[in-house]
Backbone as CSV, one residue per row, in Angstrom:
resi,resn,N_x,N_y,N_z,CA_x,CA_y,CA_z,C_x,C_y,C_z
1,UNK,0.847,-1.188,0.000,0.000,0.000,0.000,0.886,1.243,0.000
2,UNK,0.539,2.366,-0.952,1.150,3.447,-1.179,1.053,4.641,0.050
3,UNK,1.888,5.101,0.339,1.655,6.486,1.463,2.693,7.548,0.863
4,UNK,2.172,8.928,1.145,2.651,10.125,0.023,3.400,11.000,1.732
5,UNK,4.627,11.535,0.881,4.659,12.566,1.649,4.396,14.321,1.255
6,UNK,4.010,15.015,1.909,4.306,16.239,1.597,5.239,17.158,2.464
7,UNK,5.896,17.947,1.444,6.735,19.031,2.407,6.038,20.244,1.556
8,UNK,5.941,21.117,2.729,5.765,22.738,2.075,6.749,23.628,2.989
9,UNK,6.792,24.209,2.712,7.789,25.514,2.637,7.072,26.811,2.867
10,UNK,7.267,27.753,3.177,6.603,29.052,3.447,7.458,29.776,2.938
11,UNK,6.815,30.452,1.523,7.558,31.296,0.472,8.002,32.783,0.606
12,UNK,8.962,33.465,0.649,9.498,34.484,1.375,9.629,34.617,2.485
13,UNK,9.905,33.420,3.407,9.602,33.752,4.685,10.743,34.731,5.604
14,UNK,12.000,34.492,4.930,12.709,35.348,5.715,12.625,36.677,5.032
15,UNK,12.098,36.714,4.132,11.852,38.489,3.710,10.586,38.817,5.160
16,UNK,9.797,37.930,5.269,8.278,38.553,6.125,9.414,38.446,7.439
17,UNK,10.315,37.343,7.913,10.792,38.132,9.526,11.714,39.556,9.097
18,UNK,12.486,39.527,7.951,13.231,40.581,7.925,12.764,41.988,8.077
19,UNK,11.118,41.849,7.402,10.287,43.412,7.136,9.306,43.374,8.013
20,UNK,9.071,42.412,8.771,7.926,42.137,9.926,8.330,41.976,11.202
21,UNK,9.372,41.506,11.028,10.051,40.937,12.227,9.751,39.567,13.060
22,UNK,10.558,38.912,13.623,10.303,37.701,14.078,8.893,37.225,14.794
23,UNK,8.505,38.334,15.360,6.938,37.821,16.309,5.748,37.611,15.276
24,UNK,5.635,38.506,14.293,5.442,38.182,12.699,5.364,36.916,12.111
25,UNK,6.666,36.716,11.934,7.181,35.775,11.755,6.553,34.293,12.347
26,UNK,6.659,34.340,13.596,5.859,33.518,14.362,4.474,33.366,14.690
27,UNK,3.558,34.367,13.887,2.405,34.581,13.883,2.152,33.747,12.834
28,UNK,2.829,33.846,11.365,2.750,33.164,9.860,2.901,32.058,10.286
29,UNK,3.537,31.323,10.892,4.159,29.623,11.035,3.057,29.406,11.523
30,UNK,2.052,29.769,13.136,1.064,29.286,13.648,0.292,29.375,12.519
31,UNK,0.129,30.019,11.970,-1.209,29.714,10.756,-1.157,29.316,9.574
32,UNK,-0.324,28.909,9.561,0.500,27.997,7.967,0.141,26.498,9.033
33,UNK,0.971,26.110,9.928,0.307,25.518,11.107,-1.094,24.962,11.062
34,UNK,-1.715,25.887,11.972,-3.131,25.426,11.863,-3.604,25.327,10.734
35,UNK,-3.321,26.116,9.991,-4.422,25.404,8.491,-4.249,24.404,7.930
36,UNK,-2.847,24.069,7.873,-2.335,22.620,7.868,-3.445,21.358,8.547
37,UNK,-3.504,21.909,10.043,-3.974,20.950,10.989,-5.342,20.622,10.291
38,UNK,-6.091,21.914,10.046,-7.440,21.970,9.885,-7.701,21.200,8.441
39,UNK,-6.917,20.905,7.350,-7.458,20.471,6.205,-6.699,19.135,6.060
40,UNK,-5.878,18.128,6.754,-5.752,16.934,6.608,-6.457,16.088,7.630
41,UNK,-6.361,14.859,6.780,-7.691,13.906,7.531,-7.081,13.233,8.790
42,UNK,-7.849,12.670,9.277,-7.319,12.031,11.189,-6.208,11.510,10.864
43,UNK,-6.510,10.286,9.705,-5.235,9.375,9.647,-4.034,9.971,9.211
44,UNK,-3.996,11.235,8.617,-2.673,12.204,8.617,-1.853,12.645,9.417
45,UNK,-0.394,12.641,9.142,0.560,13.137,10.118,0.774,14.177,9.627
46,UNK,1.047,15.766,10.267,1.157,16.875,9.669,2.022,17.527,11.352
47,UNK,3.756,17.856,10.830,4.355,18.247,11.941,5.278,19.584,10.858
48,UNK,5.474,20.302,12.165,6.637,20.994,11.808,8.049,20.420,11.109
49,UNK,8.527,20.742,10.530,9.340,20.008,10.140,10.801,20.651,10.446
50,UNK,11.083,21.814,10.223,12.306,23.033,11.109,11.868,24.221,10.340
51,UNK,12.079,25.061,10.758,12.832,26.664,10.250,10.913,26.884,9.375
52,UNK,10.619,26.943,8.318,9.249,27.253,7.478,9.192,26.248,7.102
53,UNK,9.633,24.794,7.309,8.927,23.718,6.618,8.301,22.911,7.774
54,UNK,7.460,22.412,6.930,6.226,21.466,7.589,5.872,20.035,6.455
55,UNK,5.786,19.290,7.383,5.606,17.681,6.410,3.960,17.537,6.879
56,UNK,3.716,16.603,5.972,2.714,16.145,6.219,2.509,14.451,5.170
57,UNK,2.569,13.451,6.028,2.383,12.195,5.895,0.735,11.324,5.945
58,UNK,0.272,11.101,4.498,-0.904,10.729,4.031,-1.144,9.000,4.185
59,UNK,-0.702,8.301,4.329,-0.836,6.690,4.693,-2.191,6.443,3.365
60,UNK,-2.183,5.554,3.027,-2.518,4.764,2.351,-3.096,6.031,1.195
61,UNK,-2.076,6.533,0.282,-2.797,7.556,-0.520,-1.629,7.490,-1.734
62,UNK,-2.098,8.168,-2.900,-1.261,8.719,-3.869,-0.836,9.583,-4.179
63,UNK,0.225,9.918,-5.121,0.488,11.187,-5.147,-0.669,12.426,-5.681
64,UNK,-1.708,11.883,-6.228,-2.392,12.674,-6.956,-3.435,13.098,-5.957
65,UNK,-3.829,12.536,-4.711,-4.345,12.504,-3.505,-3.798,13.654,-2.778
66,UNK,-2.225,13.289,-2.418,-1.482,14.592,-1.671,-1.708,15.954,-2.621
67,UNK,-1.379,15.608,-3.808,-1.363,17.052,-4.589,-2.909,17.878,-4.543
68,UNK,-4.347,16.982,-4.612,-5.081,17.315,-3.801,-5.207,18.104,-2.582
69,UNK,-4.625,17.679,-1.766,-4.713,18.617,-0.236,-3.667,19.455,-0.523
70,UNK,-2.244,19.673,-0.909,-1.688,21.139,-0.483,-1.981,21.747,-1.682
71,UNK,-2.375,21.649,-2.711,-3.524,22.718,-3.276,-4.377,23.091,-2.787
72,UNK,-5.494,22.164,-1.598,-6.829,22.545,-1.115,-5.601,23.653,0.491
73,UNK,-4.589,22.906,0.634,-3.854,24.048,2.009,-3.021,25.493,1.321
74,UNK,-2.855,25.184,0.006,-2.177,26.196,-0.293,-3.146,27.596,-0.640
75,UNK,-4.669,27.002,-1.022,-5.820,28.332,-1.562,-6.035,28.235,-0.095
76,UNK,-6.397,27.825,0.739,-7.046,28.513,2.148,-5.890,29.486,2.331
77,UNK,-4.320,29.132,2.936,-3.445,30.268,2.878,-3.513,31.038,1.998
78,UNK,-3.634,31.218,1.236,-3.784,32.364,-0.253,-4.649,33.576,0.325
79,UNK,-5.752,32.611,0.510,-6.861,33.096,0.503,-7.674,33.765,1.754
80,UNK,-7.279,33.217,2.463,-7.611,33.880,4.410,-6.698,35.158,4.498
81,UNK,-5.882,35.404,4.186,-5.282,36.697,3.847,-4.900,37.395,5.251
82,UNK,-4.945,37.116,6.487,-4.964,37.602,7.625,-3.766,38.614,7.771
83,UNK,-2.780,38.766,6.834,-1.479,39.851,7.497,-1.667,40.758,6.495
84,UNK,-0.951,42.039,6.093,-0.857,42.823,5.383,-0.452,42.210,4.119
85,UNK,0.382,40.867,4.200,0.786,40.818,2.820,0.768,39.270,2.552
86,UNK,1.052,38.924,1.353,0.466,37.583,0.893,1.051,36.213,1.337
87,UNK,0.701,35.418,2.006,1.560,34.475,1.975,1.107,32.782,1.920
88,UNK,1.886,32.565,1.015,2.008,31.362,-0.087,2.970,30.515,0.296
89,UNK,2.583,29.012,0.141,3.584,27.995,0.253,4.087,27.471,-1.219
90,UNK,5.113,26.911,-0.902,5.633,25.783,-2.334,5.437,24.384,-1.418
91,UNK,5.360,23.077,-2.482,5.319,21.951,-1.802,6.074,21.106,-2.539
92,UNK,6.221,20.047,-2.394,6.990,18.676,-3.116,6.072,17.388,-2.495
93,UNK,6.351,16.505,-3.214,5.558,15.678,-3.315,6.289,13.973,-3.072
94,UNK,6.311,13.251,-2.710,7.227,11.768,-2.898,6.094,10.418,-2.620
95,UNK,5.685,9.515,-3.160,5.015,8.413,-2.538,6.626,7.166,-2.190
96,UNK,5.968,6.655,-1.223,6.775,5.177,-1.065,5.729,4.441,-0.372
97,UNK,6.476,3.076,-0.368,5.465,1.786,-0.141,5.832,1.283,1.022
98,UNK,7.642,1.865,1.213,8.106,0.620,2.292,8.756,1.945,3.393
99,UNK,9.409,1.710,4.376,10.358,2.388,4.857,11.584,2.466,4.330
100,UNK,11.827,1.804,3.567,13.180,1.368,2.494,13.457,2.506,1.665
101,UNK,11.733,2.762,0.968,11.765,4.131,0.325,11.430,5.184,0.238
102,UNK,10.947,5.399,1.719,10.728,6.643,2.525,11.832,7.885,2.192
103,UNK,13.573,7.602,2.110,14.596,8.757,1.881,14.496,9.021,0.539
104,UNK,14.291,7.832,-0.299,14.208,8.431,-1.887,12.710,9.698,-1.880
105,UNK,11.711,8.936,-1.209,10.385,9.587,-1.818,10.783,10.875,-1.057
106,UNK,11.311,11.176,0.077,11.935,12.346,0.734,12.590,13.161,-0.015
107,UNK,13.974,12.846,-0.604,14.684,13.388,-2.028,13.429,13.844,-3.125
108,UNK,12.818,13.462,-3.341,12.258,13.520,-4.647,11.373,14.686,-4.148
109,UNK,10.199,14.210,-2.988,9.505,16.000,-2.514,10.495,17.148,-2.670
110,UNK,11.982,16.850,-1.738,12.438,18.375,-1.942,12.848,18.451,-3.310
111,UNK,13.462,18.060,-4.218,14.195,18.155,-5.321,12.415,19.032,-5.936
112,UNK,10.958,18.340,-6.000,10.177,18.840,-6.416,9.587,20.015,-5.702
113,UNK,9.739,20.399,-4.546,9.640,22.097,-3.861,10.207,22.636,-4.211
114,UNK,11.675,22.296,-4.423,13.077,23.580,-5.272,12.302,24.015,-6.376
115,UNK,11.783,23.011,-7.388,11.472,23.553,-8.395,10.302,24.044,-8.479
116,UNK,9.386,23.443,-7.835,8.431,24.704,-7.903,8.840,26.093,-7.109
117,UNK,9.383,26.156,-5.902,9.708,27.717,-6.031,10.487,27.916,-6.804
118,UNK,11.602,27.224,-7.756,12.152,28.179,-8.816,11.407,28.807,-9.996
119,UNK,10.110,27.917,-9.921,9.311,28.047,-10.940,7.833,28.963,-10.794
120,UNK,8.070,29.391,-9.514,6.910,30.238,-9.186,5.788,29.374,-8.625
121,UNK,6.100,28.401,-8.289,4.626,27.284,-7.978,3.623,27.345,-9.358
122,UNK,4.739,27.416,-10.500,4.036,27.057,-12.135,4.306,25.743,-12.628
123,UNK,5.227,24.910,-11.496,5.426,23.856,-12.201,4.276,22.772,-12.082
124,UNK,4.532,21.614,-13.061,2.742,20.558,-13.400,3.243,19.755,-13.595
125,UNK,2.531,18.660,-13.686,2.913,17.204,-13.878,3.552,17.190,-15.396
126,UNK,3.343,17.618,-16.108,3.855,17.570,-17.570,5.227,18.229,-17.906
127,UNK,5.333,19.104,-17.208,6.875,19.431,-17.023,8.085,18.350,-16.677
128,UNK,8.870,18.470,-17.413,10.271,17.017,-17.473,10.717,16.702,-15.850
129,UNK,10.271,17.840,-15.063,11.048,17.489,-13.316,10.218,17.205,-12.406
130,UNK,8.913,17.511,-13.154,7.958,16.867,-12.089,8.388,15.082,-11.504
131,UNK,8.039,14.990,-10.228,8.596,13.267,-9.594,7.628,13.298,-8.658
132,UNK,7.496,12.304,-8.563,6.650,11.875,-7.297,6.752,10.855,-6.759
């Protein structure tokens, strides 16, 4: 049985502590945070992960499943708008089956967050670097 991971990232984040400052700063994470909490299902693991990243572990799902939810987490952040200025995640994506291939499907989410923030969160499955 397949289980997906997700990583997201919180996009500009050290520009928002640099021009907001850290308590700011720590205001964005709690609610990148909770909205996280609020839109994955029971059987989901969804932790901090360090610094603006946050994982979130789907058990018995696909990648097309995960890409589902941090699209459905990335428009609530978009879209709740609560600070003066916008803030947006990037994500990556990895499925594995075993614990064996838990570090590859790990590699492969971040290698696929780099590129979507290099890409503006424009990158799609049809693009040559999309992985999952």
């Amino acid at each position: 049985q397949k289980s997906v991971l997700i990583l997201l990232d919180i996009n500009n984040f050290k520009d928002i502590n640099d021009t907001y400052g850290h308590d700011v700063g720590d205001k964005v994470l709690k609610f990148v945070g909770e909205t996280i909490s609020k839109n994955v299902r029971a059987s989901d693991i969804a932790a901090r992960f360090g610094g603006d990243e946050f994982i979130i572990i789907l058990p018995h799902s696909q990648a097309f499943d995960a890409a589902i939810a941090a699209e459905r987490i990335r428009n609530h952040i978009i879209s709740e708008r609560p600070f003066q200025f916008l803030v947006d995640i990037s994500y990556g994506i990895g499925e594995f089956s075993s614990s064996e291939e838990y570090e590859l499907a790990f590699k492969n989410a971040d290698t696929f967050l780099y590129e979507m923030k290099k890409h503006k969160n424009s990158l799609r499955k049809e693009d040559k670097n999309w992985k999952a």
